[in-house]
N, C-alpha and C positions, 0 to 999 in steps of 0.2 A: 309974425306968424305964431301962432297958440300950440302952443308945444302939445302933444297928443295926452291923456291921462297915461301915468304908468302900469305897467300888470302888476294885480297885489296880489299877491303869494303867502300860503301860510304855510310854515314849517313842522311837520308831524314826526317825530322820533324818541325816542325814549331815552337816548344820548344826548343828554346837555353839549355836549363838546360838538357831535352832529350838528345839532342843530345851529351852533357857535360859528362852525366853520359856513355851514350855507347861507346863513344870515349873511355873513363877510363876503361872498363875494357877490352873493346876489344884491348885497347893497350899494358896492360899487360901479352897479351900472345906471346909467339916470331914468334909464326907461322901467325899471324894474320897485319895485316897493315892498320890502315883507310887513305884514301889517297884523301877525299873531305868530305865536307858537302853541304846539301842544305837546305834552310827553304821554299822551296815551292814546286809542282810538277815539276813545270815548270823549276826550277833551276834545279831540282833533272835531268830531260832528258841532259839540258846544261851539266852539271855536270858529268856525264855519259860519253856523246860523249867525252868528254875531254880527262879524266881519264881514262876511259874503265878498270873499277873495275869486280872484278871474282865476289863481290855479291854486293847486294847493301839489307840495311835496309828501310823499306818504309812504312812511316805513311800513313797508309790508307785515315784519313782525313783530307788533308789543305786546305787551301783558294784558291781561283781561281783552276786550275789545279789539284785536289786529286789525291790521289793514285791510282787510278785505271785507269782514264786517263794515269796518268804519264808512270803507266804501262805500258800499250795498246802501248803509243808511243814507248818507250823504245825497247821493242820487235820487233816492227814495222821498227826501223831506223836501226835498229843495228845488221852491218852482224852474229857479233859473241855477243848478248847480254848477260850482267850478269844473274844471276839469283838472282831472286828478292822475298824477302819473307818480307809480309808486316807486319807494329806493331800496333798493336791494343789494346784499354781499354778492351773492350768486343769480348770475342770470337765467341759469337753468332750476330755478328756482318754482315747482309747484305752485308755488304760493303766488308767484308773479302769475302765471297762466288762469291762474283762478281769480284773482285780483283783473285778470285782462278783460276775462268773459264776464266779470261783474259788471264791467262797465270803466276801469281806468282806460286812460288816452294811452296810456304808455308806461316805461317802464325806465330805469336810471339807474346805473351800477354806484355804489358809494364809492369805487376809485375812479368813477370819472372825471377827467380833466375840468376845470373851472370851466372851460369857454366851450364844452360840451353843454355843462348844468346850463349855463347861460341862454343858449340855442336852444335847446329843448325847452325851458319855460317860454320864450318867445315861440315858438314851433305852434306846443301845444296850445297858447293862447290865440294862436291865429284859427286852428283849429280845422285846416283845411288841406294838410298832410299827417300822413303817418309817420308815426316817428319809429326809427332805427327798424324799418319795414325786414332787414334778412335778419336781423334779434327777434322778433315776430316771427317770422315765416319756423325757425330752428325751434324755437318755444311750442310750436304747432309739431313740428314733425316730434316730439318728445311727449308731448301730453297730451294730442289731441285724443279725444274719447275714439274706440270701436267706432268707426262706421256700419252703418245700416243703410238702406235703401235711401236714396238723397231727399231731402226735404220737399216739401211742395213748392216751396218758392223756386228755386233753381230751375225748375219748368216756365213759371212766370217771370221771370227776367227777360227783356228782349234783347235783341244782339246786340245794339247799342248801352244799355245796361249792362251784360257783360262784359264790353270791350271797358268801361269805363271801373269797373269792379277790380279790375286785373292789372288796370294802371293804380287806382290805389293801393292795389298790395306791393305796388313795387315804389310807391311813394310818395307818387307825384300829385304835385299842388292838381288844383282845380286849372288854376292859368298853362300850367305844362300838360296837362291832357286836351285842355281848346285848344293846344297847337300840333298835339300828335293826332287828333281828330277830324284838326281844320273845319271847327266850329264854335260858337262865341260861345264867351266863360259863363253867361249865364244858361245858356243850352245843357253844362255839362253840372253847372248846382243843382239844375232838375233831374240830369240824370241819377247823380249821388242822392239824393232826397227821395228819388222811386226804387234807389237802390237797400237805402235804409228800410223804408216803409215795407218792401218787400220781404227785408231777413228779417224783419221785425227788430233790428238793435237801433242804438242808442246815439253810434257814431262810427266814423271811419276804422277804427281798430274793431267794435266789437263785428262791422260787417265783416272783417277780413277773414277775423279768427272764425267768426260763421262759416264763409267760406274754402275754407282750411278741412273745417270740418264735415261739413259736407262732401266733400272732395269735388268740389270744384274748382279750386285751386291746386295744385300739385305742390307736396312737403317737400318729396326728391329735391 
């Protein structure tokens, strides 16, 4: 049997050592490949375009160019971009919430355990759960902007659209919502696809935080 291709990951930090330590264990898994590093935003987009890695790690804050920028452009330049989940000292961290709403998948504490870091690039490469959904949901209740009147989407959702919005914020695959629905897994990637199109974002995290903010989801 034809072993699958590995997920190649590029490493964004401004810390040599950082980046030292995640190379190591990310390289010790067989399914997993880092295939660049960058010490700055600015290299990290370079670095990218080159490569065109399936994820990419992303210190939220370096010098010149941060993570959030880097983001921004990354997304911006790139027909099929990686997904991008950034690393962070603090999770209650500004900079992660705005880094969320730009468009990263997620979000990763720098003392996370190895076999967290490991989980979560496979997660985000499958790209069909959110990751660390109640780190999300707390990220919202802390930064989400003043609400105003709810958007116009949130009217155009239909019930089922909804029902399937509320399972992703709580984090569940595509295949775990066909079975809280009792309907096939291809019925619910349509759903999650008229769920995007509708908040206008990018992917399962930035719908969430959409609907966070909206207040269609409850922070409580």
């Amino acid at each position: 049997m034809t072993r699958p291709a590995p997920i190649r990951v590029v490493l964004a930090d401004d810390e040599r050592m950082v980046r030292t330590a995640l190379r190591a264990i990310l390289s010790a898994e067989p399914d997993l490949e880092v295939v660049g590093e960058a010490a700055t935003g600015a290299e990290a987009v370079s670095v990218v375009r080159e490569v065109r890695p399936d994820v990419v790690l992303m210190d939220v804050r370096m010098p010149g160019t941060d993570g959030i920028r880097a983001t921004e452009q990354i997304l911006a330049t790139q027909a099929e971009p990686p997904r991008i989940v950034v690393v962070t000292t603090f999770e209650n961290d500004s900079y992660v919430y705005d880094a969320l709403r730009a468009g990263a998948a997620g979000f990763l504490l720098k003392r996370a355990e190895a076999d967290a870091l490991v989980q979560a690039v496979r997660l985000v490469a499958r790209s069909d759960s959110l990751l660390f959904p109640a780190a999300v949901r707390t990220l919202a209740a802390e930064h989400a902007r003043a609400r105003r009147a709810p958007p116009a989407w949130v009217a155009r959702l239909t019930g089922r659209e909804r029902e399937v919005l509320r399972h992703m914020a709580k984090g569940l695959t595509n295949a775990e919502i066909a079975r809280r629905m009792e309907v096939g897994a291809a019925t619910v990637k349509s759903h999650v696809a008229a769920v995007l199109a509708k908040t206008g974002t990018r992917d399962r995290t930035q719908a969430v935080i959409a609907a966070y903010e909206a207040g269609f989801l409850n922070v409580g």
